[in-house]
LOLUM-404616 format. One record per residue: residue number from 1; residue in one letter; x, y, z of N, C-alpha, C in turn. Coordinates in steps of 0.05 Angstrom, whole numbers, always signed. Layout:
<atom NUM, A, <X, Y, Z>, <X, Y, Z>, <X, Y, Z>>
...
This chain:
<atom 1, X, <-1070, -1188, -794>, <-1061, -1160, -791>, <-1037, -1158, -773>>
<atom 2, X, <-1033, -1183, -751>, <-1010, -1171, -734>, <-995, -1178, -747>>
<atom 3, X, <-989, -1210, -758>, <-969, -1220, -770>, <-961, -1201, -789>>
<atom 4, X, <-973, -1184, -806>, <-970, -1166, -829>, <-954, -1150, -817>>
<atom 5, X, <-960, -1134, -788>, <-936, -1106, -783>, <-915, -1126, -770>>
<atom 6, X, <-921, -1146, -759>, <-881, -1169, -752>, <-869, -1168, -767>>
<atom 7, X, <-879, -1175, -792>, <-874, -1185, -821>, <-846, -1154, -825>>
<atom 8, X, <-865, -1127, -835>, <-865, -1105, -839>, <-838, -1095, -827>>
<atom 9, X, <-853, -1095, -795>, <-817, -1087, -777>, <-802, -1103, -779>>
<atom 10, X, <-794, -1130, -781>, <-766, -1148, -788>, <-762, -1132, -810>>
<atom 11, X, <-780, -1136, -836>, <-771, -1132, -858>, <-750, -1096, -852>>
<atom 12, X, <-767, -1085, -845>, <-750, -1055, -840>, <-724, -1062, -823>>
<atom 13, X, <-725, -1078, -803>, <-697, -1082, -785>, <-671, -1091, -808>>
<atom 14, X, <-686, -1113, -820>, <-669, -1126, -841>, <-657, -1100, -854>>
<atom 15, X, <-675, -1087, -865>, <-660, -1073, -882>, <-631, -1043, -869>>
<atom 16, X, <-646, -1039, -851>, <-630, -1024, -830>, <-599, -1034, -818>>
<atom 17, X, <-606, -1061, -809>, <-578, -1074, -814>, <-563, -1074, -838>>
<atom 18, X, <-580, -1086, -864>, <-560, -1089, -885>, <-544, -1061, -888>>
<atom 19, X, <-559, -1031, -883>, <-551, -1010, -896>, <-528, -1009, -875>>
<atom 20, X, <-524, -1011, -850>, <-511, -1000, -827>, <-484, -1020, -831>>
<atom 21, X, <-488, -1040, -838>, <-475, -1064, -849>, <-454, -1053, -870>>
<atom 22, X, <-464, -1034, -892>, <-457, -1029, -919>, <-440, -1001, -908>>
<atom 23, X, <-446, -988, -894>, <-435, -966, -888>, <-407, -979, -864>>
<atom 24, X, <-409, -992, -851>, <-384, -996, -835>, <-367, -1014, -851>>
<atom 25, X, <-380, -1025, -873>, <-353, -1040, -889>, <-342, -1017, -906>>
<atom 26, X, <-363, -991, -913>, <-351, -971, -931>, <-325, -954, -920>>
<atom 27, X, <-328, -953, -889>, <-316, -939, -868>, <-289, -959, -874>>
<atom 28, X, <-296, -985, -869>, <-272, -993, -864>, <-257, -990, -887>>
<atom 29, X, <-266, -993, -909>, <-248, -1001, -938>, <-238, -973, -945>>
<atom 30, X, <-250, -942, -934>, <-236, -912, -934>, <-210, -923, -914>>
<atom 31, X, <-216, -932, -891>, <-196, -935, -871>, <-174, -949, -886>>
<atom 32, X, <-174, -962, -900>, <-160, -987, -914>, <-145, -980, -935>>
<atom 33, X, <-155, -968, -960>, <-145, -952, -971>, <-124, -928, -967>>
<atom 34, X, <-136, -914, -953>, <-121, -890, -942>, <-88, -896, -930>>
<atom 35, X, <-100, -921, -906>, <-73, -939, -898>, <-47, -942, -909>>
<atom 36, X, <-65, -959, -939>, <-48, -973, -961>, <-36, -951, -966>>
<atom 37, X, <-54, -921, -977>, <-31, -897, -994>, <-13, -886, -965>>
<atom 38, X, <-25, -890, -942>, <+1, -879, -924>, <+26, -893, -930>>
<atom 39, X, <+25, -922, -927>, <+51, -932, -920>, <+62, -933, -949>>
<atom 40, X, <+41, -930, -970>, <+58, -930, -1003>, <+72, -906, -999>>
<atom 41, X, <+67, -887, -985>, <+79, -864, -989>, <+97, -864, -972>>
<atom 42, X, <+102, -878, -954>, <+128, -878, -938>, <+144, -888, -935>>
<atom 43, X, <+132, -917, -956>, <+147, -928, -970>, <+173, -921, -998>>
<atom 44, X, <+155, -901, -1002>, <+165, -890, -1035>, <+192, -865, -1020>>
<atom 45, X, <+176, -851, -1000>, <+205, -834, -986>, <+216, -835, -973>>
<atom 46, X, <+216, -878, -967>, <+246, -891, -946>, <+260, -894, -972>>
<atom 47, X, <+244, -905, -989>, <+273, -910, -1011>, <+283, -882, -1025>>
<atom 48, X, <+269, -862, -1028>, <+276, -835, -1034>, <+314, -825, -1020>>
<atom 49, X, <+298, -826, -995>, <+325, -817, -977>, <+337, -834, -969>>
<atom 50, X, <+338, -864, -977>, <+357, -885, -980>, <+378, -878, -1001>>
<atom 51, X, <+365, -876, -1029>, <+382, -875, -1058>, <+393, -856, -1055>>
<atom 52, X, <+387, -825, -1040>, <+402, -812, -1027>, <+414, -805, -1020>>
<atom 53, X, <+414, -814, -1006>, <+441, -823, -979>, <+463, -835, -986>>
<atom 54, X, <+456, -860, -1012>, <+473, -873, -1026>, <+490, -858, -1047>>
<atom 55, X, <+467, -844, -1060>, <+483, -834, -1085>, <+502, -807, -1070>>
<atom 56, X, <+494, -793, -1048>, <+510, -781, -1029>, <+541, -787, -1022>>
């Protein structure tokens, strides 16, 4: 019976990590993404007001 609730609570810790685990890699990969479209986008309106400036 004790071994059974050790057993029980690891098993629940386990799973509490994995989820907490799954959620800060989800955090990070929003963080990551978002990133990528910032600098795509500021990338896309250095060369904007580069060609600009040129064809200016």
């Amino acid at each position: 019976m004790f071994l059974g609730t050790i057993f029980l609570s690891v098993l629940v810790l386990l799973i509490l990590i994995y989820i907490w685990l799954g959620g800060i890699s989800k955090i990070f990969s929003k963080i990551g993404s978002w990133y990528v479209v910032k600098s795509k986008m500021f990338s896309v309106r250095y060369l904007l007001i580069n060609s600009n400036f040129w064809n200016s």
